[in-house]
N, C-alpha and C positions, 0 to 999 in steps of 0.2 A: 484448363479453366480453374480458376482460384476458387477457393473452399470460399463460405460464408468469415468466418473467425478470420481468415489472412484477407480479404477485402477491410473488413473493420480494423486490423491490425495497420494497413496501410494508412488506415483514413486518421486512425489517431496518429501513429506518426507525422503522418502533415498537419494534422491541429495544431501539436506541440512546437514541428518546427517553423509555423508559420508564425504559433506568439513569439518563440524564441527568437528569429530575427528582425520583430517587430519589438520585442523587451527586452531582451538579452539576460542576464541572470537577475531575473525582479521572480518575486513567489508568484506574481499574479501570473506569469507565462506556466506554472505548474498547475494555475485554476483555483489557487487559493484567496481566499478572499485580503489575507495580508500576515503579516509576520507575526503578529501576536495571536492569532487565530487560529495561527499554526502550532507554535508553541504550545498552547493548549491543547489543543491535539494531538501531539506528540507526550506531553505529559501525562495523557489520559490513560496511557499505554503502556508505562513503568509502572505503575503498581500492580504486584501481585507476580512481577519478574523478578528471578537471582540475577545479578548480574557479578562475575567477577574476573579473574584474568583467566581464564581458562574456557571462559565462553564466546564463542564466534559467533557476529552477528550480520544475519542475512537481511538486507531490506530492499525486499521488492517493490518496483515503481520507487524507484530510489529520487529521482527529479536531480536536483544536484547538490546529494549528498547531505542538505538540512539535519536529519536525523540524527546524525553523526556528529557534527556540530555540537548536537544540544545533550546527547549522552559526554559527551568531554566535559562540554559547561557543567552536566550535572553531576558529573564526575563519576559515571557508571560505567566502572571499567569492565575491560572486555580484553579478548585475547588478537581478534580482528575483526573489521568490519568490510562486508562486501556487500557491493551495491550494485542492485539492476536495473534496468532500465530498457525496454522497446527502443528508445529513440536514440539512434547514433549522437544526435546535437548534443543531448542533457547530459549524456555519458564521457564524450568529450569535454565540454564544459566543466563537467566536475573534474575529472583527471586533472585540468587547467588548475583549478581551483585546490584541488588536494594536493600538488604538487609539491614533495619537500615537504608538507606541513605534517602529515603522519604515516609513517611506515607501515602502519596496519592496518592501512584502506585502501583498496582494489575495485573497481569501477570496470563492469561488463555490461555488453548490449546482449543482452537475454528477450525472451518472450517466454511470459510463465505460462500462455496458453497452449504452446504447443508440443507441451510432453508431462509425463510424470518423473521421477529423479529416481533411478536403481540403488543410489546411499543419498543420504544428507549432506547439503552443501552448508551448512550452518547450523550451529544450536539453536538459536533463538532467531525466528523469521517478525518481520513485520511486514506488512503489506494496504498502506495509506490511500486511499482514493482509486484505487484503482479500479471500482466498480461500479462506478457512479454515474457512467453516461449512460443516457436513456439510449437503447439502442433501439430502438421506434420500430420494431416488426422485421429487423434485419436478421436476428437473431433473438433467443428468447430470453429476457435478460435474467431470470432464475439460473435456467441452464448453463449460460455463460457465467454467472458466478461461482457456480457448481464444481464445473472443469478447471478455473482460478484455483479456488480453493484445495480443492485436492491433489492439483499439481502442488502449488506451495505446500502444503502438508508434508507431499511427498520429500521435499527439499529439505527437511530440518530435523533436526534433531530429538529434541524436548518438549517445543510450542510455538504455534505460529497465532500472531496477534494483525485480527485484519477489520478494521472500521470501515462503517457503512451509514448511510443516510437514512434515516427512518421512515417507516410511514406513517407512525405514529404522530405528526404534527406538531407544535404550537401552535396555539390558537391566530397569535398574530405573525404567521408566518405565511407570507405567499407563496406558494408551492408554484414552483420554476420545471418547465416540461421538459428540455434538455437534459435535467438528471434523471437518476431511478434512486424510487424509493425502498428500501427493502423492508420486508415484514419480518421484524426481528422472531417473532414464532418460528416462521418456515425457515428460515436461516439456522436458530439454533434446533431445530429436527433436525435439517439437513448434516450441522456438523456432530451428533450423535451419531450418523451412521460409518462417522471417522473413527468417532473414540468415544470413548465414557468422559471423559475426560473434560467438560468443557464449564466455562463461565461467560455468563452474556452480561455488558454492562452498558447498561440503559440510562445511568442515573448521574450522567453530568451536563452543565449547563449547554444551550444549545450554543451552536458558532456560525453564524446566527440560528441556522434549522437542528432541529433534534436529529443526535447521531448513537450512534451503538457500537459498541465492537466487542468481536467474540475471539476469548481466549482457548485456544485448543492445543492441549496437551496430550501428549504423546502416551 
């Protein structure tokens, strides 16, 4: 009989690949609201990182590859980038997509829930959206962020940099029951019992709802 975590593992695999063949490589088959919204997102998450050619970059829930993309645009170099992803489709996709275009990008179907890592497969981890669906009593969704996180942890090097949904509100925002909110408090308790080591940042504009992400270093 299958565990709780590898029942939800399956289900998001066919979420994904069901937008996937319904969108094919559009941001919104990743649940994003659009590409500029992303981008922000993404940009939220370079500051306060080294980046140069000697550093390997891990990004978990990779989708296809975006991340990478906009570290080149933004010209933060890196030594390699590797990307994970649950879903055979996104993972394939990308290969597609990075093909020939850069030598130092590698595309694996991983699941970061189900182990910890004995060495670091990266310096520098990101890990975008990945914890955002409301898992409605399936599992607890604290818990399951819990076991995310420290397994990524386990994988890196330096610092692993992972954004979340806030509970924190805007005022003119309708809160949608499909996602989870996290309580940036219990979140940054939680990644204290990692490391001393952490910064929680709560203070950029919403996209459209208030988000956070905690930097934890090694």
């Amino acid at each position: 009989m299958k565990s709780s975590l590898s029942k939800i593992a399956d289900s998001m695999i066919e979420r994904y690949s069901k937008r996937y063949r319904k969108m094919g490589y559009d941001v919104k088959t990743l649940g994003w609201g659009d590409s500029e919204q992303q981008h922000y997102r993404f940009t939220q998450a370079l500051e306060g990182i080294h980046f140069d050619r000697e550093k390997s970059i891990l990004d978990i829930g990779c989708g296809f590859g975006d991340f990478a993309a906009l570290l080149i645009a933004e010209q933060k170099l890196f030594k390699s980038y590797t990307g994970w992803d649950i879903n055979p489709d996104l993972i394939n996709e990308s290969r597609n997509i990075w093909h020939g275009q850069a030598a130092d990008t590698n595309f694996e179907v991983v699941n970061i829930g189900d182990k910890k890592f004995g060495s670091p497969k990266g310096d520098i981890g990101f890990m975008f959206g990945v914890l955002n669906l409301n898992l409605k009593g399936e599992f607890d969704n604290y818990k399951y962020s819990k076991i995310f996180i420290e397994n990524a942890f386990s994988a890196v090097n330096e610092v692993l940099v992972v954004d979340f949904l806030s509970s924190n509100l805007t005022p003119d925002y309708l809160k949608e029951d499909f996602v989870f909110y996290h309580d940036p408090a219990k979140m940054l308790e939680f990644a204290f019992t990692l490391t001393p080591n952490v910064v929680l940042k709560h203070n950029y504009s919403p996209i459209p709802q208030k988000e956070f992400m905690l930097f934890l270093y090694k």
